[in-house]
C-alpha distance (Angstrom), angle and dihedral (degrees) to the residues before:
residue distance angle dihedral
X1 . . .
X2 3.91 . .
X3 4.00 87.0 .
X4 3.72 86.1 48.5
X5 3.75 95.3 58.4
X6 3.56 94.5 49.0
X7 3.78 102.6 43.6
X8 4.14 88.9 39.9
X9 4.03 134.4 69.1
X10 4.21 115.9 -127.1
X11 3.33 89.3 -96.5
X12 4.01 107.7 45.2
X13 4.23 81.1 43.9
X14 4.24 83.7 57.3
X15 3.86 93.1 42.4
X16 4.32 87.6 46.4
X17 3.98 88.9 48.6
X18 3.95 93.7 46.9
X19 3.83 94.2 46.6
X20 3.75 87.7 50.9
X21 3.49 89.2 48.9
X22 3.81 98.2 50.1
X23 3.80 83.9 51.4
X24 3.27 98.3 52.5
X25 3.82 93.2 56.8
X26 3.78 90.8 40.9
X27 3.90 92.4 59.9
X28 3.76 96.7 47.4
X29 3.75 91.2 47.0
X30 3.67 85.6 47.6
X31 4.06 82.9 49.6
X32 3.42 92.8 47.1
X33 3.72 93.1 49.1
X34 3.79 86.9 55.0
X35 3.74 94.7 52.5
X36 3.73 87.8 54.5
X37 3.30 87.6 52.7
X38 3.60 99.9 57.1
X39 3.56 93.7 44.2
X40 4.12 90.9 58.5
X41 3.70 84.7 53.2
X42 3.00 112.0 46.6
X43 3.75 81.6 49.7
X44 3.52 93.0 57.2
X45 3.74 95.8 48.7
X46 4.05 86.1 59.4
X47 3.35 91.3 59.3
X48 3.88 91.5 38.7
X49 3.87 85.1 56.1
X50 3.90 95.6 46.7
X51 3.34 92.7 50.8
X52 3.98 93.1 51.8
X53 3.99 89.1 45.5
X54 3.97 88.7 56.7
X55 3.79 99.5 35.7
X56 4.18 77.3 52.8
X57 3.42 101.4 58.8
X58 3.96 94.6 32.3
X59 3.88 84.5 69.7
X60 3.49 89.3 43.7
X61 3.79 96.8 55.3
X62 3.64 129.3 -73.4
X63 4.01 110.6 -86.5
X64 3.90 87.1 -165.9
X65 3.65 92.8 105.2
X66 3.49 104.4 31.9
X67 3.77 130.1 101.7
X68 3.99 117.0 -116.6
X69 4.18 113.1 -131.9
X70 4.18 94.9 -112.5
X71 3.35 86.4 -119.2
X72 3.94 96.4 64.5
X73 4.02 94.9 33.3
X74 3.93 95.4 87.1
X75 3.55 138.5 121.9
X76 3.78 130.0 -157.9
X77 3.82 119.0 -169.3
X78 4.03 112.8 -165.9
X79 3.85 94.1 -173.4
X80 3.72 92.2 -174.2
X81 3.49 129.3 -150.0
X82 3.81 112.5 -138.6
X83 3.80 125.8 -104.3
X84 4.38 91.2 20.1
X85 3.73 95.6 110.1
X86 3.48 92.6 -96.0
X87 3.82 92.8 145.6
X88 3.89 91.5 65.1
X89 3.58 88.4 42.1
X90 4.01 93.8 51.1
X91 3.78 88.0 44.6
X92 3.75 88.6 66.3
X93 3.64 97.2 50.7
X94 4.33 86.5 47.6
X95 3.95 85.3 50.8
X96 3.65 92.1 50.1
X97 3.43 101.6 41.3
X98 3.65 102.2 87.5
X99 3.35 96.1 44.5
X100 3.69 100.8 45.8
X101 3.79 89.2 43.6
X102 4.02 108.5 -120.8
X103 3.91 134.9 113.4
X104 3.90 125.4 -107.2
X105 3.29 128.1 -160.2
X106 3.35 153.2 -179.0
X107 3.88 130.0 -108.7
X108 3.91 104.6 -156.4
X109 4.04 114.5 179.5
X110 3.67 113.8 -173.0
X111 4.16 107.7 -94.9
X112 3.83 87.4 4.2
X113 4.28 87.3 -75.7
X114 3.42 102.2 174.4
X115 4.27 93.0 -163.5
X116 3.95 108.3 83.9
X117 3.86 114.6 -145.5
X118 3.59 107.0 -120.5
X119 3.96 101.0 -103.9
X120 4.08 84.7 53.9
X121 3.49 90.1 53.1
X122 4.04 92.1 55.9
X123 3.34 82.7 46.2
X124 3.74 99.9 54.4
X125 3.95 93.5 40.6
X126 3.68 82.6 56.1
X127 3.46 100.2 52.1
X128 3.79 101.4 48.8
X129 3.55 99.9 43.8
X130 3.95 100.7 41.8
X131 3.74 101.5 26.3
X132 4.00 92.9 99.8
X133 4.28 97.2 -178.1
X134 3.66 91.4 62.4
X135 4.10 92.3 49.9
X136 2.97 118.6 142.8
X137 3.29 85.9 34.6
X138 4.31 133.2 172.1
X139 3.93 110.9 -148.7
X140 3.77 124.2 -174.6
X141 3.60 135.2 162.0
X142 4.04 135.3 129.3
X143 3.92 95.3 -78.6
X144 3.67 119.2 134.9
X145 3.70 113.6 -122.6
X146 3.77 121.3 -68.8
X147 3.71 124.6 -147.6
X148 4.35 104.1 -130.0
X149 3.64 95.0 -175.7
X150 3.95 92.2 62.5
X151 3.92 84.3 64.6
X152 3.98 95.8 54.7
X153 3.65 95.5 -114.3
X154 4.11 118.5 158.8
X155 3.62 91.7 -144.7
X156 3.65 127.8 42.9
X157 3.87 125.1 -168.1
X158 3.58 138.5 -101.9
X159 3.76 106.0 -107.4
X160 4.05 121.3 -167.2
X161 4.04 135.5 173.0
X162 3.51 144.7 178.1
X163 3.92 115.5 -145.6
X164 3.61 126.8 -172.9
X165 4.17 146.1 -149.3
X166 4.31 92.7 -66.4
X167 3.87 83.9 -138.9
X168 3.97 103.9 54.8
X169 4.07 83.1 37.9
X170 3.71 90.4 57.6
X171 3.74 90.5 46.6
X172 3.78 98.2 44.2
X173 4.04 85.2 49.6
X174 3.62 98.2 45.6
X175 3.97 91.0 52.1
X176 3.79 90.5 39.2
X177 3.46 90.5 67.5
X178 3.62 103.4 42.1
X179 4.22 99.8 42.3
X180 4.20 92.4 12.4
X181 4.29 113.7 -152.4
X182 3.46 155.8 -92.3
X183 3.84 100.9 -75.8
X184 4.27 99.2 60.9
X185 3.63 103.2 11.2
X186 3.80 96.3 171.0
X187 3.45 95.0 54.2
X188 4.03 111.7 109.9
X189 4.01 108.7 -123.2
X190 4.12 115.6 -146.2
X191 3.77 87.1 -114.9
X192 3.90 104.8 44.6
X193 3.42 122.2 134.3
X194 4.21 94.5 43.6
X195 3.29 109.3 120.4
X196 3.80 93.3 -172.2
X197 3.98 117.7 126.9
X198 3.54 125.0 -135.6
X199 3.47 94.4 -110.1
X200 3.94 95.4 48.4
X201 4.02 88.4 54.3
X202 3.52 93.9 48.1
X203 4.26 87.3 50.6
X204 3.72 88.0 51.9
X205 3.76 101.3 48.3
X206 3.79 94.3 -113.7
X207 3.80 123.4 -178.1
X208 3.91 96.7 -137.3
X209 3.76 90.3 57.1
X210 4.23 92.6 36.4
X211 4.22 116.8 131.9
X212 4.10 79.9 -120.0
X213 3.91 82.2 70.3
X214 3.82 93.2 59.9
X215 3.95 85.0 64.2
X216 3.76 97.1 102.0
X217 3.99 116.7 91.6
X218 3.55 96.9 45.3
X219 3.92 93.8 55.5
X220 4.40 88.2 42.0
X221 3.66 83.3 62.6
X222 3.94 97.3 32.8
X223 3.77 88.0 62.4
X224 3.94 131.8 -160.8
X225 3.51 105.9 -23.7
X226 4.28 118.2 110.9
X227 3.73 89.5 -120.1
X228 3.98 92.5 62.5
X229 3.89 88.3 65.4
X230 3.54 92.5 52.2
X231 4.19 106.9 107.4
X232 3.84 113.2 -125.2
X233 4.32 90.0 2.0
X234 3.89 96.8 154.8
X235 3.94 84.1 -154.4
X236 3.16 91.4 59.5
X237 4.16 94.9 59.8
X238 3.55 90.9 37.7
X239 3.71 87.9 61.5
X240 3.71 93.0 42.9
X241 3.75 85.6 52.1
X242 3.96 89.0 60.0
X243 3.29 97.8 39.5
X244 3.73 94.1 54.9
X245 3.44 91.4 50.2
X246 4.06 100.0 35.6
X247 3.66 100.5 38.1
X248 3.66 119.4 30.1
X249 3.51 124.4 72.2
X250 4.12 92.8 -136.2
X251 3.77 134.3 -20.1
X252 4.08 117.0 -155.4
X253 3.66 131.7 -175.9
X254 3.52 135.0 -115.7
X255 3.62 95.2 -119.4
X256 4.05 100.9 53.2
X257 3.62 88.1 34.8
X258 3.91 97.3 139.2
X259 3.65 85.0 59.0
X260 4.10 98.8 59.4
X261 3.69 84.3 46.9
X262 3.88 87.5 56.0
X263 4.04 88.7 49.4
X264 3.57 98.2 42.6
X265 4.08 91.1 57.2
X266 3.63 91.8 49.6
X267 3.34 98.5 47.8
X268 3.82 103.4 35.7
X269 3.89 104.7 21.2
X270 3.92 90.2 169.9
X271 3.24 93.0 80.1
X272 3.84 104.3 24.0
X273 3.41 113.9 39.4
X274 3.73 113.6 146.0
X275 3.94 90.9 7.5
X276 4.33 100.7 118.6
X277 3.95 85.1 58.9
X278 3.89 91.4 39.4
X279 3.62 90.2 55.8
X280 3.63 90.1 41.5
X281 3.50 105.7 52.0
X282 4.07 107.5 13.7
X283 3.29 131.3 101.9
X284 3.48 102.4 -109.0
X285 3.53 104.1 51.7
X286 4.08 110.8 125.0
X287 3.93 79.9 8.4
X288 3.94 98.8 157.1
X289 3.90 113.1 61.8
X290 3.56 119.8 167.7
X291 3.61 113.5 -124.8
X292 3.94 127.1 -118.2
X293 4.04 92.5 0.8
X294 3.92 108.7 169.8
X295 3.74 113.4 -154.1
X296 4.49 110.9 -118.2
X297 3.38 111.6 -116.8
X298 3.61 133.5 -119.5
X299 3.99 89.3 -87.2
X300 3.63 99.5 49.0
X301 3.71 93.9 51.5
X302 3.68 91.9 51.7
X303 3.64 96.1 53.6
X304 3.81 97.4 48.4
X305 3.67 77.5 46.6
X306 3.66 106.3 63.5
X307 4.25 82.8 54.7
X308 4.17 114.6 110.2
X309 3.82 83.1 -137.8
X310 4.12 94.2 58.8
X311 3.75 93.2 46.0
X312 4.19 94.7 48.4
X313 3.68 84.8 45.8
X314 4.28 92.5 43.5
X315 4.36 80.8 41.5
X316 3.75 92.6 59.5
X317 4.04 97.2 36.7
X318 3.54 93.0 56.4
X319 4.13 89.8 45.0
X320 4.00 88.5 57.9
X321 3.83 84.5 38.0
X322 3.98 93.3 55.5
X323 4.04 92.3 38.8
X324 3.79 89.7 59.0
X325 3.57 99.1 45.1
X326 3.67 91.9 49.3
X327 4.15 88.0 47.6
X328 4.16 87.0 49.1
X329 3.30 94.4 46.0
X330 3.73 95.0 54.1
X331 4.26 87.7 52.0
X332 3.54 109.3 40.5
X333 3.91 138.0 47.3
X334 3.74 130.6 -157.4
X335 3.82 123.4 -116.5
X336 3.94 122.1 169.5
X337 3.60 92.2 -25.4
X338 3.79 103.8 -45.1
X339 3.41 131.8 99.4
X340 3.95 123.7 -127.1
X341 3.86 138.8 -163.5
X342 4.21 116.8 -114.7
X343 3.63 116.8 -126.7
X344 3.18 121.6 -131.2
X345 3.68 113.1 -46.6
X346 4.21 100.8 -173.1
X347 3.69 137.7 66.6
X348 3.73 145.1 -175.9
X349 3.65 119.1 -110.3
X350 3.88 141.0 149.4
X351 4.00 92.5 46.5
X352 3.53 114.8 -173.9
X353 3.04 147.1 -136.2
X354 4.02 84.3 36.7
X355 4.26 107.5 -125.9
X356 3.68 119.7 -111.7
């Protein structure tokens, strides 16, 4: 530019700094053209590979009337929170998948909404429990929890989730979508191009980096109803709280994550067979990492933590944290360092009336 302004009049330097402008906005409409793009195909090749899956087993036989072995008619919903490692965890379950002989597939909401409208929710209930070729089936996508017995159903699902520290998975997010990761780094984020730290937004009372944006896990668990949206509504974490213990099957956290992988294959091995050593020694374990993340410091933290929002959201991490522990430590032992399922640790005896 400093060559510019000496070999250029005023004028010609204005015309060189508009043109560069216009382009600048022409290419990252063009870009954004091309995302929306993608996203309508990759769309379409969903319901491409539906289609194929049911025009499969509709010349293999109808399964409409036939009764599923109970071992084979289950469904696990992972409604994941964002920025919890739930990528590397979903990676395991698409690695496993073939192998272990059950369906995967993706949730997509329009804009990543995690509220269903109530005709998509019908929809959805639908789906999961009547839609026999995907059975057993592993569903995950960012949709807050959804009530099945409200919609009659005899047979609800097996929910899980992994939640995280609300501070580090504010800060993860907020540099996720300003520098993206590891996983698709071409791919333009909605942010890029801020150079602003964490700690700097925080300083200037920024919105991206507000205590309103640590109001996310407590409304995934919450669920559908108006009140979960609400920032700071104590109903709404109480009702997380129940639901977390009352209707899922077991919540882990981000940072002992090797550990509900552990628990989930001993307790459902259907699905997750072979996924502790998976996670430990595949390639895709820890597989997203957001890219240029700068640690808050000390000052930052405390003044998101002095916010009523931080400590409900801190209050109902370290509930799912303590929940966990206490279900780990009532399956595993310690021995030189490394942690190990129990057997079995009840019988049958006194059996009457005694057989012939």
């Amino acid at each position: 530019m400093g060559l510019l302004r000496i070999m250029l009049p005023p004028k010609l330097q204005l015309l060189a700094v508009l043109v560069f402008g216009v382009a600048v906005l022409f290419l990252e409409n063009q870009i954004q053209k091309l995302e929306e793009s993608r996203g309508k195909l990759e769309r379409a090749i969903a319901r491409h590979e539906v289609r194929e899956i049911e025009q499969r087993h509709t010349v293999d036989g109808p399964r409409q009337d036939v009764t599923l072995d109970e071992e084979d008619d289950v469904v696990i919903i992972y409604n994941r929170v964002p920025k919890t490692a739930s990528t590397s965890f979903t990676n395991i379950a698409y690695d496993l998948c073939a192998k272990n002989k059950y369906h995967v597939l993706h949730i997509n909401t329009t804009k990543n909404n995690p509220v269903m409208s109530l005709q998509d929710q019908v929809r959805f209930v639908k789906n999961v429990t009547s839609w026999k070729e995907m059975k057993p089936g592993f569903y995950h996508g960012h949709v807050s929890y959804l009530d099945f017995a409200k919609f009659g159903v005899k047979k609800k699902p097996i929910y899980i989730n992994v939640i995280r520290d609300p501070i580090e998975r504010l800060v993860s997010y907020y540099y996720f979508l300003r520098f993206g990761d590891d996983y698709r780094p071409g791919l333009r984020r909605r942010k890029q191009g801020d150079k602003k730290t964490f700690d700097e937004c925080v300083a200037a009372g920024g919105s991206d980096c507000a205590p309103e944006k640590l109001w996310l896990q407590i409304p995934f668990f919450c669920g559908h109803s108006s009140e979960c949206w609400n920032v700071g509504s104590r109903w709404a974490l109480e009702q997380a709280k129940y639901n977390l213990i009352n209707e899922y099957f077991l919540v882990g956290v981000t940072e002992e994550l090797e550990d509900f992988i552990m628990l989930l294959e001993a307790a459902l091995p259907r699905f997750f067979r072979g996924a502790t050593e998976l996670y430990r020694t595949g390639k895709k374990s820890h597989l997203r990492k957001t890219t240029e993340k700068k640690l808050p410091t000390k000052e930052t933290i405390a003044k998101l933590q002095q916010s009523e929002i931080w400590k409900m959201e801190n209050e109902f991490y370290e509930f799912a944290l303590e929940q966990f522990q206490f279900v780990r430590a009532h399956a595993v032992r310690e021995k030189d360092g490394e942690l190990y399922i129990l057997a079995q640790n009840f019988f049958y005896e006194k059996i009457y009336p005694k057989s012939n």
